[in-house]
VOVEXRO-228824 format. One record per atom (N, C-alpha, C): residue number from 0; atom name; x, y, z. Coordinates in nm, 3 decimals. Layout:
% VOVEXRO-228824
REC num atomo       u       v       w
REC NUM    CA       X       Y       Z
...
This chain:
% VOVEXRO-228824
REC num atomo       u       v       w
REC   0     N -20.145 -14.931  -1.350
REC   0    CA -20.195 -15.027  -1.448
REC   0     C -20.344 -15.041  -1.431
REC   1     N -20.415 -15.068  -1.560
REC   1    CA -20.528 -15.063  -1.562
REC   1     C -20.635 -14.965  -1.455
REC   2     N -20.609 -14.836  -1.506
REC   2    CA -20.658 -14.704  -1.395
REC   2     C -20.791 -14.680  -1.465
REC   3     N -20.824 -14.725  -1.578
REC   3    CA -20.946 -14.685  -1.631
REC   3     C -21.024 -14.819  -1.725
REC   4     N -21.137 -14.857  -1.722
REC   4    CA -21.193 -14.918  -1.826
REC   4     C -21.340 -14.863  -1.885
REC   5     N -21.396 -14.968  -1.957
REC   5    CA -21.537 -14.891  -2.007
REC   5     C -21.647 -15.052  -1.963
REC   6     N -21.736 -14.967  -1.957
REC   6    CA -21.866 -15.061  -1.935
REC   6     C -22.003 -15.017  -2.035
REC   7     N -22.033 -15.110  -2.071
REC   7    CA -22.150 -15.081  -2.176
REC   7     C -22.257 -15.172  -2.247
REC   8     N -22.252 -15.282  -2.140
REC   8    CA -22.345 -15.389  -2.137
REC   8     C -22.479 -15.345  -2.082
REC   9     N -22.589 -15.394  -2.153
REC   9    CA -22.730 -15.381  -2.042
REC   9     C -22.760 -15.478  -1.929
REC  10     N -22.828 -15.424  -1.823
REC  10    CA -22.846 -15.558  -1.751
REC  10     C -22.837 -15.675  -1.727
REC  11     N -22.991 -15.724  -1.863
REC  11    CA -22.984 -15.886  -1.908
REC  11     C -22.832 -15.860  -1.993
REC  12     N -22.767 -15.784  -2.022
REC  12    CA -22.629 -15.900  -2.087
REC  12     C -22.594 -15.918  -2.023
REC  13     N -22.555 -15.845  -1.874
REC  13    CA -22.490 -15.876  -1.796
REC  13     C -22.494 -15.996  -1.715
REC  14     N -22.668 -16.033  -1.728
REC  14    CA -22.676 -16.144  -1.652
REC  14     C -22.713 -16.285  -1.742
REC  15     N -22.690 -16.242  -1.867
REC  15    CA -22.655 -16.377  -1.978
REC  15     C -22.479 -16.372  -1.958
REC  16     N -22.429 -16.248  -1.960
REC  16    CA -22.258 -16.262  -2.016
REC  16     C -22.234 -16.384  -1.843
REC  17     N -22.289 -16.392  -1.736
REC  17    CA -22.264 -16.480  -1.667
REC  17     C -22.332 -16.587  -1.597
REC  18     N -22.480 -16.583  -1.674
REC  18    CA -22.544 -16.703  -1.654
REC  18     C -22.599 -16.689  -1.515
REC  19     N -22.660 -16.595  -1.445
REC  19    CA -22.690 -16.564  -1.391
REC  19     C -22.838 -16.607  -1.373
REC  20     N -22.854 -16.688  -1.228
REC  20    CA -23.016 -16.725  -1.249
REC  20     C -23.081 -16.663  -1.223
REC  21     N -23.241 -16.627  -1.335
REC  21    CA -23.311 -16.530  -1.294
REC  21     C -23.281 -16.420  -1.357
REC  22     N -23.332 -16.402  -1.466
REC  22    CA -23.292 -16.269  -1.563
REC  22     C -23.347 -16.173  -1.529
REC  23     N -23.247 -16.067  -1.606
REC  23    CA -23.344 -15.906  -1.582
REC  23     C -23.467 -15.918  -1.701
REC  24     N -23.426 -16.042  -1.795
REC  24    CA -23.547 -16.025  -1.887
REC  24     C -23.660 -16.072  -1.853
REC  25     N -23.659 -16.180  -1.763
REC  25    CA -23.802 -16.232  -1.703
REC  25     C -23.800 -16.165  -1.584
REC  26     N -23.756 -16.069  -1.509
REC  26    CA -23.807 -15.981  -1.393
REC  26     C -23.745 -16.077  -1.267
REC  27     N -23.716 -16.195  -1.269
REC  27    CA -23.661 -16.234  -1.180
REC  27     C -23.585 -16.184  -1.095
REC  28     N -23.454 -16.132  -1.159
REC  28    CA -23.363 -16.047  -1.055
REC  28     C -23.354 -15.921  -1.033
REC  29     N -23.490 -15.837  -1.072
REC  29    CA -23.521 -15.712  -1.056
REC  29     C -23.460 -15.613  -1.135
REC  30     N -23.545 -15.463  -1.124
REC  30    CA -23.439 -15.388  -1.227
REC  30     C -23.324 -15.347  -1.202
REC  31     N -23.201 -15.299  -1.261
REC  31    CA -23.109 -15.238  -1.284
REC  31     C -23.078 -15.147  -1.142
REC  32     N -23.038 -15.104  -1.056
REC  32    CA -22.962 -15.056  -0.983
REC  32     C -22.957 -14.924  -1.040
REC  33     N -23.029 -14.830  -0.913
REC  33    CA -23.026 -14.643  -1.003
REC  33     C -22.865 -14.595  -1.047
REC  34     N -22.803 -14.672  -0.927
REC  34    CA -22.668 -14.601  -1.071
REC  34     C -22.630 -14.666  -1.071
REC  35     N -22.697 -14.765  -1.179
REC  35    CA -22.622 -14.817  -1.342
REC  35     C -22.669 -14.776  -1.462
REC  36     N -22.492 -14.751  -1.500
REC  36    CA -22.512 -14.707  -1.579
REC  36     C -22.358 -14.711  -1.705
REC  37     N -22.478 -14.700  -1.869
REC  37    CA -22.298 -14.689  -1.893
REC  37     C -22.220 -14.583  -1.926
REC  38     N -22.037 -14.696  -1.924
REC  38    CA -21.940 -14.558  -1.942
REC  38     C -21.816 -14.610  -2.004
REC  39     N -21.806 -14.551  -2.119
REC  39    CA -21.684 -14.536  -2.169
REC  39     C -21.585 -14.486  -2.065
REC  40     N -21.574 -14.433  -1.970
REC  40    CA -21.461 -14.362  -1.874
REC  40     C -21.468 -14.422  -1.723
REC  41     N -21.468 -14.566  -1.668
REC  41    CA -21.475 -14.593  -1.551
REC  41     C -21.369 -14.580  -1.487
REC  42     N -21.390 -14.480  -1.384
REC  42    CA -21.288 -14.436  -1.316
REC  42     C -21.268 -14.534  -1.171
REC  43     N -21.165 -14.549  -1.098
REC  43    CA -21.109 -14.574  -0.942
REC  43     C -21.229 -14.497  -0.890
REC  44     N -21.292 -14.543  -0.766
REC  44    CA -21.401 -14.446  -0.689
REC  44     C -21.483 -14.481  -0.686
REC  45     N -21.594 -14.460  -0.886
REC  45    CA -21.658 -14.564  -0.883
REC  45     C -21.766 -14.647  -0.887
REC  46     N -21.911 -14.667  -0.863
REC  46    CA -21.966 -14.794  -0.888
REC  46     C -21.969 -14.875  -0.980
REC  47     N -22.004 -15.009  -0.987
REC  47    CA -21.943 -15.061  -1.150
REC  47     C -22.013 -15.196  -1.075
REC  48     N -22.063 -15.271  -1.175
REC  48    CA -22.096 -15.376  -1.120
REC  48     C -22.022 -15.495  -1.193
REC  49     N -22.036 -15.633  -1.072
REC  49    CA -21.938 -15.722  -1.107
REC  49     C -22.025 -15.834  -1.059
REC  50     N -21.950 -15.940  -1.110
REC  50    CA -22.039 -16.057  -1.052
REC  50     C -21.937 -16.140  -0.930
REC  51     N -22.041 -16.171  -0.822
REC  51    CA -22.013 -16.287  -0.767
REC  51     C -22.090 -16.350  -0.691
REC  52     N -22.074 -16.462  -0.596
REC  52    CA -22.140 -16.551  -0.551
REC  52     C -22.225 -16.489  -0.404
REC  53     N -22.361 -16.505  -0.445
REC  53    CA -22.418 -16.461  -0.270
REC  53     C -22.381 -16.520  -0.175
REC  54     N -22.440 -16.540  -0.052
REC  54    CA -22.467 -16.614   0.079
REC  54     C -22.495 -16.735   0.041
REC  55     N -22.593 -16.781  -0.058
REC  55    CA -22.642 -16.883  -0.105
REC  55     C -22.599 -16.969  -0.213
REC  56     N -22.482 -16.895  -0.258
REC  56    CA -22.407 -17.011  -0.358
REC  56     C -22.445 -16.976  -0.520
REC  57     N -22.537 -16.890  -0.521
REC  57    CA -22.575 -16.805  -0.669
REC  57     C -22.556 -16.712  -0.735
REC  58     N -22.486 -16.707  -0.815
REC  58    CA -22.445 -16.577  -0.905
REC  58     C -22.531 -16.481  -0.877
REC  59     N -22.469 -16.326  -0.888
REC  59    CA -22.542 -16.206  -0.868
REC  59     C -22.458 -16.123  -0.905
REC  60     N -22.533 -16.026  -0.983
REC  60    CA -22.447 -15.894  -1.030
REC  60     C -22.479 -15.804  -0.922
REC  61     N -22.378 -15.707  -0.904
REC  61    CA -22.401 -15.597  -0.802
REC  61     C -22.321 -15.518  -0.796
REC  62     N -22.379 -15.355  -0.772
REC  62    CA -22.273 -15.267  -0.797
REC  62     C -22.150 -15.236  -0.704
REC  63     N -22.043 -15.221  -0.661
REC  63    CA -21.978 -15.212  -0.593
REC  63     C -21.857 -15.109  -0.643
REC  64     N -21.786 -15.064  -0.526
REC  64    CA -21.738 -14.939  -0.549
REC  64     C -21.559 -14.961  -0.598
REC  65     N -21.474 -14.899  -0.683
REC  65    CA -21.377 -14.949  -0.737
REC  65     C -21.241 -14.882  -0.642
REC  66     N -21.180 -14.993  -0.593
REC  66    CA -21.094 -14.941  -0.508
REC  66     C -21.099 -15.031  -0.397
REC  67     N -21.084 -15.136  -0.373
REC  67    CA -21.065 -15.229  -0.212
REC  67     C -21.050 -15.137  -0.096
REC  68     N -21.083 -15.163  -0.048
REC  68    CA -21.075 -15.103   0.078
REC  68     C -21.068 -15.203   0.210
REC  69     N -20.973 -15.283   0.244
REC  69    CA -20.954 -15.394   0.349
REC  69     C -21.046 -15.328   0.464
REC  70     N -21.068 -15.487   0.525
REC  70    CA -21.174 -15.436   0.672
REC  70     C -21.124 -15.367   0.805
REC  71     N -21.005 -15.380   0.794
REC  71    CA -20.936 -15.358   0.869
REC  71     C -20.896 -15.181   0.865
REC  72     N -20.916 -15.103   0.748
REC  72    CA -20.883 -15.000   0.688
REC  72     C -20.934 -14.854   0.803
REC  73     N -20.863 -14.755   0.824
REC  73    CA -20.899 -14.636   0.895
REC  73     C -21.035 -14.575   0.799
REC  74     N -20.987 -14.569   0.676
REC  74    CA -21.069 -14.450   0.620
REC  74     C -21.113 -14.516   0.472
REC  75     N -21.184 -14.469   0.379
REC  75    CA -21.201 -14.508   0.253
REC  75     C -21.067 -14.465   0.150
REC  76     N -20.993 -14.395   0.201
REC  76    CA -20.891 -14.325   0.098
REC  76     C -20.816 -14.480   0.089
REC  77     N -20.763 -14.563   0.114
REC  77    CA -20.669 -14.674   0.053
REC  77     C -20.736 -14.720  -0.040
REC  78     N -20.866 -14.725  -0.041
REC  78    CA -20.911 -14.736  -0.184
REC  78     C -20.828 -14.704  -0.338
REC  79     N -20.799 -14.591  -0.303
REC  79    CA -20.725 -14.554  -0.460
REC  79     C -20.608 -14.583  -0.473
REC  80     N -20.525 -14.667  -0.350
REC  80    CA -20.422 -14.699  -0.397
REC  80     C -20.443 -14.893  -0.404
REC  81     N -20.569 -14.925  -0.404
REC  81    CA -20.587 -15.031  -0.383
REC  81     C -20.695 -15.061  -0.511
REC  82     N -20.673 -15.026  -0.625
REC  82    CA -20.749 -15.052  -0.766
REC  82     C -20.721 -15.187  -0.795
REC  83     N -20.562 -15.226  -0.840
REC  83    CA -20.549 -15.309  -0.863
REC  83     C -20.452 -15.377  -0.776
REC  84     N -20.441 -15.551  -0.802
REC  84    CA -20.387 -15.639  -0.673
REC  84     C -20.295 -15.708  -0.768
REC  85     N -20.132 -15.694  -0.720
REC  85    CA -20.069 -15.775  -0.794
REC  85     C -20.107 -15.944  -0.791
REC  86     N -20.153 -16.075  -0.906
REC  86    CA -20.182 -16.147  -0.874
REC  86     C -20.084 -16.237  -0.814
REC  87     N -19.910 -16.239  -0.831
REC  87    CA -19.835 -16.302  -0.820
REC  87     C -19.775 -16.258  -0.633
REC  88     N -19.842 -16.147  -0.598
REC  88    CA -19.870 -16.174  -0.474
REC  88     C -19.960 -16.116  -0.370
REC  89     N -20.090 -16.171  -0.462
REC  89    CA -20.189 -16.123  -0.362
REC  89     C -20.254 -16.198  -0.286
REC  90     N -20.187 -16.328  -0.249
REC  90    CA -20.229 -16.416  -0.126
REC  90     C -20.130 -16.374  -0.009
REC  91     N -20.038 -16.331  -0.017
REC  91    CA -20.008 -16.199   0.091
REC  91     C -20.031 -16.133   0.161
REC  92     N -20.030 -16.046   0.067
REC  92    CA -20.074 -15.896   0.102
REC  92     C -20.200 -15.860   0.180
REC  93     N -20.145 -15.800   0.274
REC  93    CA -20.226 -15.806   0.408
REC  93     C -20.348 -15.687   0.347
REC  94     N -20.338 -15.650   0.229
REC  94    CA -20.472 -15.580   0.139
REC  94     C -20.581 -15.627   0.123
REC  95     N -20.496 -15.740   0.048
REC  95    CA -20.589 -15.865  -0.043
REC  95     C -20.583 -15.969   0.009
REC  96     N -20.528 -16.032   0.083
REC  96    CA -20.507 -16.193   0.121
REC  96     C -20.653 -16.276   0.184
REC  97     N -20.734 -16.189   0.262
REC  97    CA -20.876 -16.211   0.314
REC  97     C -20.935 -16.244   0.206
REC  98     N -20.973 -16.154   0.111
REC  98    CA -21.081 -16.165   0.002
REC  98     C -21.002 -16.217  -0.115
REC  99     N -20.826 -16.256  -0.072
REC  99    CA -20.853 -16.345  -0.180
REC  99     C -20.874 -16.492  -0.175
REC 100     N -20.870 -16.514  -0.028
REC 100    CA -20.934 -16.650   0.038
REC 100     C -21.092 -16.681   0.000
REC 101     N -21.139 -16.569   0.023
REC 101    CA -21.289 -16.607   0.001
REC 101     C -21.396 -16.518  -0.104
REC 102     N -21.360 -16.402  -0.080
REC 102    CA -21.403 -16.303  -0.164
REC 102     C -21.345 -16.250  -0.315
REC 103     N -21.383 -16.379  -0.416
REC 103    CA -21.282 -16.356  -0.551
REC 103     C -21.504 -16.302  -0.661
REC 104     N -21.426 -16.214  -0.752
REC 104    CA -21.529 -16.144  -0.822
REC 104     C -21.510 -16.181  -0.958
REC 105     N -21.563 -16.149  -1.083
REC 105    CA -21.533 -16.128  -1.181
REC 105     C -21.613 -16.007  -1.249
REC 106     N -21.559 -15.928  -1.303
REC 106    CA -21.522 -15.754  -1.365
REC 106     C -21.554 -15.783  -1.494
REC 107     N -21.656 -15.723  -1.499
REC 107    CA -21.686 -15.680  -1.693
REC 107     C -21.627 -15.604  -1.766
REC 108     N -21.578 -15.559  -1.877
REC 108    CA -21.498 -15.454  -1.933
REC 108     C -21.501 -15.508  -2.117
REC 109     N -21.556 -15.380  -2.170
REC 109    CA -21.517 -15.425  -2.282
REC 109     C -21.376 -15.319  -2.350
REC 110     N -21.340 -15.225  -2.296
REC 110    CA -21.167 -15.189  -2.283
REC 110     C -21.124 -15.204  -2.194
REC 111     N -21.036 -15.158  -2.210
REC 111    CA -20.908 -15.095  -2.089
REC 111     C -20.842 -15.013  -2.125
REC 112     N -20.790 -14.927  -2.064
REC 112    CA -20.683 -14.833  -2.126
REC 112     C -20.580 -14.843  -2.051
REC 113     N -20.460 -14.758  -2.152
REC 113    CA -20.347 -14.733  -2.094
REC 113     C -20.260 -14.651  -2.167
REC 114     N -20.199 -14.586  -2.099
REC 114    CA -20.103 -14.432  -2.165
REC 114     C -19.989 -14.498  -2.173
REC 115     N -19.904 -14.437  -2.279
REC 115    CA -19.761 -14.481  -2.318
REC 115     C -19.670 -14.301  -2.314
REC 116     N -19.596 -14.324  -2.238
REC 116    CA -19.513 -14.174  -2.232
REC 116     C -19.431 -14.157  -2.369
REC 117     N -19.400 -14.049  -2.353
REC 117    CA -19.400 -14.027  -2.523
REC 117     C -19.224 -14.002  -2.513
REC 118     N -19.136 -14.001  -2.640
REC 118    CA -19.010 -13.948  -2.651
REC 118     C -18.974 -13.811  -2.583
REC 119     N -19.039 -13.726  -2.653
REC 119    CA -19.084 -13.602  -2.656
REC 119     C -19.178 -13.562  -2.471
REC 120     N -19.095 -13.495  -2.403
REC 120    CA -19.154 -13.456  -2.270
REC 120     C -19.253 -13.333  -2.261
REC 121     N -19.249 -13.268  -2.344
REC 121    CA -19.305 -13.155  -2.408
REC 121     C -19.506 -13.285  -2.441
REC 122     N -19.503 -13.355  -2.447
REC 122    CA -19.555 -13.452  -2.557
REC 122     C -19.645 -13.540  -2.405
REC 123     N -19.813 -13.541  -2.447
REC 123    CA -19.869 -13.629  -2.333
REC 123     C -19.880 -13.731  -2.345
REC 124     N -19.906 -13.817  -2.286
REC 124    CA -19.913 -13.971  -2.300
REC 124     C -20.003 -14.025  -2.357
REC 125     N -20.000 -14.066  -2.454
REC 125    CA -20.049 -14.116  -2.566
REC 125     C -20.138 -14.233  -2.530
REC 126     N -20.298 -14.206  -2.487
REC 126    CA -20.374 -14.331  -2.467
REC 126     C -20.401 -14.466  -2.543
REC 127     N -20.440 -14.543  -2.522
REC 127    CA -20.464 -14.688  -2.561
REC 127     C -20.592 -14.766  -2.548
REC 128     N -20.646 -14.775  -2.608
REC 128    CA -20.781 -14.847  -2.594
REC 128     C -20.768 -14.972  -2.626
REC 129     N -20.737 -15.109  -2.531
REC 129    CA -20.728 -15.233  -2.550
REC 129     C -20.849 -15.326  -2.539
REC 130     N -20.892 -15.365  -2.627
REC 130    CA -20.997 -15.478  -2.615
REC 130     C -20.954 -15.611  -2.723
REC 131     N -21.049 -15.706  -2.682
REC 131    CA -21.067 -15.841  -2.780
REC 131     C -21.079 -15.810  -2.900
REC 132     N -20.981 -15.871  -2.962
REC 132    CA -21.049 -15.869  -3.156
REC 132     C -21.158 -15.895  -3.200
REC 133     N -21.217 -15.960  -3.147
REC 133    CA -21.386 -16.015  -3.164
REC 133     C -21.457 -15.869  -3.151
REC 134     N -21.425 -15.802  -3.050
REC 134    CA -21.511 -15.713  -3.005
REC 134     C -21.581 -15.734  -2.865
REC 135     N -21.625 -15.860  -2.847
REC 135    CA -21.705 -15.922  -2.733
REC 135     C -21.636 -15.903  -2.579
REC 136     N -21.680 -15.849  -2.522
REC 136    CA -21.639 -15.788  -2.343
REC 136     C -21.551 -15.860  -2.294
REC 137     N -21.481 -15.867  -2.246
REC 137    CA -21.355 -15.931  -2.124
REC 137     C -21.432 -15.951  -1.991
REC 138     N -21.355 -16.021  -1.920
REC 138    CA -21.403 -16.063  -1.783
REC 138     C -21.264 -16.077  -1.705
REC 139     N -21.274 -16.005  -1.619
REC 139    CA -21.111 -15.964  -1.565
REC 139     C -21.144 -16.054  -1.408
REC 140     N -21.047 -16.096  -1.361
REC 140    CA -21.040 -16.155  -1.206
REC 140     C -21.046 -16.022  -1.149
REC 141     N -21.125 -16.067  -0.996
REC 141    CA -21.123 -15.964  -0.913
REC 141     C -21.126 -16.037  -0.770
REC 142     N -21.117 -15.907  -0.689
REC 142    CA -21.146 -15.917  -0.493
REC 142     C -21.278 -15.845  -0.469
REC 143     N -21.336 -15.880  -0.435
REC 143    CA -21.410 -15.784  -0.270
REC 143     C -21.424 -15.788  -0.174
REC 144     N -21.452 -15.684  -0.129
REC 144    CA -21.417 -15.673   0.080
REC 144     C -21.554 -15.603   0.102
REC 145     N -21.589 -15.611   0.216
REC 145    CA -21.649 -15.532   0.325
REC 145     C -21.585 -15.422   0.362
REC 146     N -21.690 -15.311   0.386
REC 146    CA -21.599 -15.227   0.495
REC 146     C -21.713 -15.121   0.570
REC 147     N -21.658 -15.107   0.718
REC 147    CA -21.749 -15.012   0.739
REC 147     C -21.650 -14.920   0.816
REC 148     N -21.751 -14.775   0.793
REC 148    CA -21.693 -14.688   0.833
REC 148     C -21.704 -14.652   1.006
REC 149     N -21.574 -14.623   1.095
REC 149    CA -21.564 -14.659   1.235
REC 149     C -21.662 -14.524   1.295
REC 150     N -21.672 -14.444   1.197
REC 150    CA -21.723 -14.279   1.255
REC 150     C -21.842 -14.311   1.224
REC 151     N -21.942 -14.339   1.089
REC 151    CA -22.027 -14.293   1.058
REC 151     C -22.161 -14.449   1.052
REC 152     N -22.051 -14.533   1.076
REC 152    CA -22.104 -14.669   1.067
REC 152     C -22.166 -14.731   0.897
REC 153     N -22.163 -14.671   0.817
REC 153    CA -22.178 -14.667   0.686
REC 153     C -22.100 -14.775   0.628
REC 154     N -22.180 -14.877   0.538
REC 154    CA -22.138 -14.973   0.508
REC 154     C -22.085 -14.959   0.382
REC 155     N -21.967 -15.005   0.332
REC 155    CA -21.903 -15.050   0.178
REC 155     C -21.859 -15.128   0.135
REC 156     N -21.878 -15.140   0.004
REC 156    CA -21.819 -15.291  -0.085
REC 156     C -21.735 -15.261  -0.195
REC 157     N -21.646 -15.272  -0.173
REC 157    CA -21.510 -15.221  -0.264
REC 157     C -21.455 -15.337  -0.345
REC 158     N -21.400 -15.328  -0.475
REC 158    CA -21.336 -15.408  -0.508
REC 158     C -21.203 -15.419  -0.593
REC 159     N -21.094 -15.529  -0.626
REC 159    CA -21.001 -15.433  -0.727
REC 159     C -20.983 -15.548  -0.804
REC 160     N -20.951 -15.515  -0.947
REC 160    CA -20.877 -15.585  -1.037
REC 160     C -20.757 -15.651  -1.005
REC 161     N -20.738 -15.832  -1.057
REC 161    CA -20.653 -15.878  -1.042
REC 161     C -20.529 -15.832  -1.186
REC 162     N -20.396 -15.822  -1.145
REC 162    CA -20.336 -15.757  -1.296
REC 162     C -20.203 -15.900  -1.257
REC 163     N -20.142 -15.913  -1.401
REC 163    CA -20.039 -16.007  -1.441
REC 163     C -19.921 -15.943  -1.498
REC 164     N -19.812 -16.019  -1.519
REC 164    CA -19.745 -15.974  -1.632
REC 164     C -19.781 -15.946  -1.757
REC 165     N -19.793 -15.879  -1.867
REC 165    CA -19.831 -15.853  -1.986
REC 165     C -19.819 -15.958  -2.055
REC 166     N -19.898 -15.952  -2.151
REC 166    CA -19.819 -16.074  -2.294
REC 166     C -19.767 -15.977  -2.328
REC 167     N -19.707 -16.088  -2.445
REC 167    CA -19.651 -15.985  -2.585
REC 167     C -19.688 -15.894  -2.631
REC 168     N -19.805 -15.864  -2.669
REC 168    CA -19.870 -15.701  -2.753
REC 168     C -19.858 -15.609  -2.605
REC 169     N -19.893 -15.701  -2.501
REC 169    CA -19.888 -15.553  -2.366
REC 169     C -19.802 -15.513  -2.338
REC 170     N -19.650 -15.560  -2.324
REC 170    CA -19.560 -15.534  -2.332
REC 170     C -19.530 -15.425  -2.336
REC 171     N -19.519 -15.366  -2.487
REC 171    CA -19.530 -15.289  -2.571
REC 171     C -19.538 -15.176  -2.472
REC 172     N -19.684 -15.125  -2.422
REC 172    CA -19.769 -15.030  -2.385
REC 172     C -19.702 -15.005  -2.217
REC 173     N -19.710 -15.139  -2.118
REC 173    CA -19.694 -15.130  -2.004
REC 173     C -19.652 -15.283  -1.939
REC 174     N -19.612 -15.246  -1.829
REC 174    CA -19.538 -15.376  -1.778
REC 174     C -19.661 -15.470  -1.643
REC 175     N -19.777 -15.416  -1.682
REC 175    CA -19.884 -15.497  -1.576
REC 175     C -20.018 -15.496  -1.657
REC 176     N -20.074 -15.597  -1.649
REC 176    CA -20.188 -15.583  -1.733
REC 176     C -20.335 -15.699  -1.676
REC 177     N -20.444 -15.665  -1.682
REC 177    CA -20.546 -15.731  -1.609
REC 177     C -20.545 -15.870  -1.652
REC 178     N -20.583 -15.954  -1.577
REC 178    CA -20.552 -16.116  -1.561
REC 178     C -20.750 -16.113  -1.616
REC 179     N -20.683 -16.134  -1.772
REC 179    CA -20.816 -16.155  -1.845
REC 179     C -20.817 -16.272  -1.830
REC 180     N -20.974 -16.363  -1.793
REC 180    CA -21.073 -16.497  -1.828
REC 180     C -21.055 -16.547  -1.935
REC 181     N -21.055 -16.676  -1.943
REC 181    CA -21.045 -16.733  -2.084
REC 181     C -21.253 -16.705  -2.133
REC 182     N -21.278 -16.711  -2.238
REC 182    CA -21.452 -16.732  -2.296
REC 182     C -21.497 -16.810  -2.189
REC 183     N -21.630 -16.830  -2.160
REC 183    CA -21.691 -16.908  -2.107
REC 183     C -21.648 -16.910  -1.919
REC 184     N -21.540 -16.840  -1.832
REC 184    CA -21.539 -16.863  -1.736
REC 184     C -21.644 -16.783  -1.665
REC 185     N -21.673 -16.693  -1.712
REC 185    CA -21.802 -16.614  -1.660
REC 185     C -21.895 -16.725  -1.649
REC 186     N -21.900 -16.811  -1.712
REC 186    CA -22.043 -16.897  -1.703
REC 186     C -22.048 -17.005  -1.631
REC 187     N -21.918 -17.087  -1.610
REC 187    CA -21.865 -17.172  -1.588
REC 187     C -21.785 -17.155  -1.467
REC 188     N -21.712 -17.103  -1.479
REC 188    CA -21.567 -17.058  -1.363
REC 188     C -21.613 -16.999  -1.196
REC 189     N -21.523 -16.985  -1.120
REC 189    CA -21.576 -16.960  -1.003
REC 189     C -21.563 -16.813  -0.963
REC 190     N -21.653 -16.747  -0.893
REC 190    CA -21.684 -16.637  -0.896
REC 190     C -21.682 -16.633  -0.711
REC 191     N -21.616 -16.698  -0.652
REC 191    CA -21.649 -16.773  -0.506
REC 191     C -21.581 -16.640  -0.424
């Protein structure tokens, strides 16, 4: 569920879509991050930037890599099986339960996709491009973690999508679907 989305905001939207103090338009929060960038095709792996709260209690966008990776982790590979966090039990899960104590994000996306298997086996799975009727970007719950690597000492910041039961139209398509923000929690809501 939710294995792919798109990103295609500039900077300053990014740091109006969350109220972010200190714009990229007045130079305050510096430029853009060399890879950012956008993409219709964001894959597991990864950089992508998301917002959450610094050291200091202030919103900040920053790129981070898609795939959790707990601190506790041998290697970077659990990453890809760690995209997304069931929300109904990811105060648990010895994955997610850390960062979802303290380390909660929020994920920009103006799709998502998702394949529907077809009658026909002969026949590929038929993609899905889900977004808002408005048109206007989603803001999906998220985690992030720390992690460093035990060999190389190399530091990472991983993160994954929180996913729900579907509504009604998701249904349809698949049986897990990203635990979209109501409007305004990007601006408002906690990013803690």
């Amino acid at each position: 569920m939710c294995g792919r989305t798109t990103h295609d905001l500039s900077w300053p939207e990014l740091h109006a879509l969350f109220s972010v103090v200190g714009s990229a338009e007045d130079g305050t929060s510096g430029p853009p991050p060399n890879d950012f960038r956008s993409s219709w095709n964001v894959a597991p792996t990864t950089r992508n930037p998301i917002c959450r709260l610094s050291k200091d209690g202030a919103r900040e966008i920053v790129m981070l890599r898609w795939g959790l990776v707990p601190s506790w982790a041998k290697d970077l590979k659990i990453g890809t099986q760690c995209i997304n966090a069931m929300g109904e039990t990811v105060a648990g899960k010895p994955a997610f339960r850390s960062a979802f104590r303290s380390r909660r994000c929020l994920v920009p996306a103006r799709l998502f996709y998702e394949w529907q298997a077809q009658a026909d086996p002969n026949v590929k799975k038929k993609p899905y491009a889900i977004g808002l009727h408005s048109g206007q970007p989603m803001v999906f719950a998220g985690l992030w973690e720390w992690w460093k690597d035990p060999a190389s000492a190399e530091e990472f910041q991983t993160y994954a999508i929180v996913t729900t039961t579907p509504n009604e139209l998701m249904a349809k398509l698949h049986n897990r679907m990203p635990v979209i923000l109501a409007p305004g929690t990007g601006r408002r809501g906690s990013a803690r």
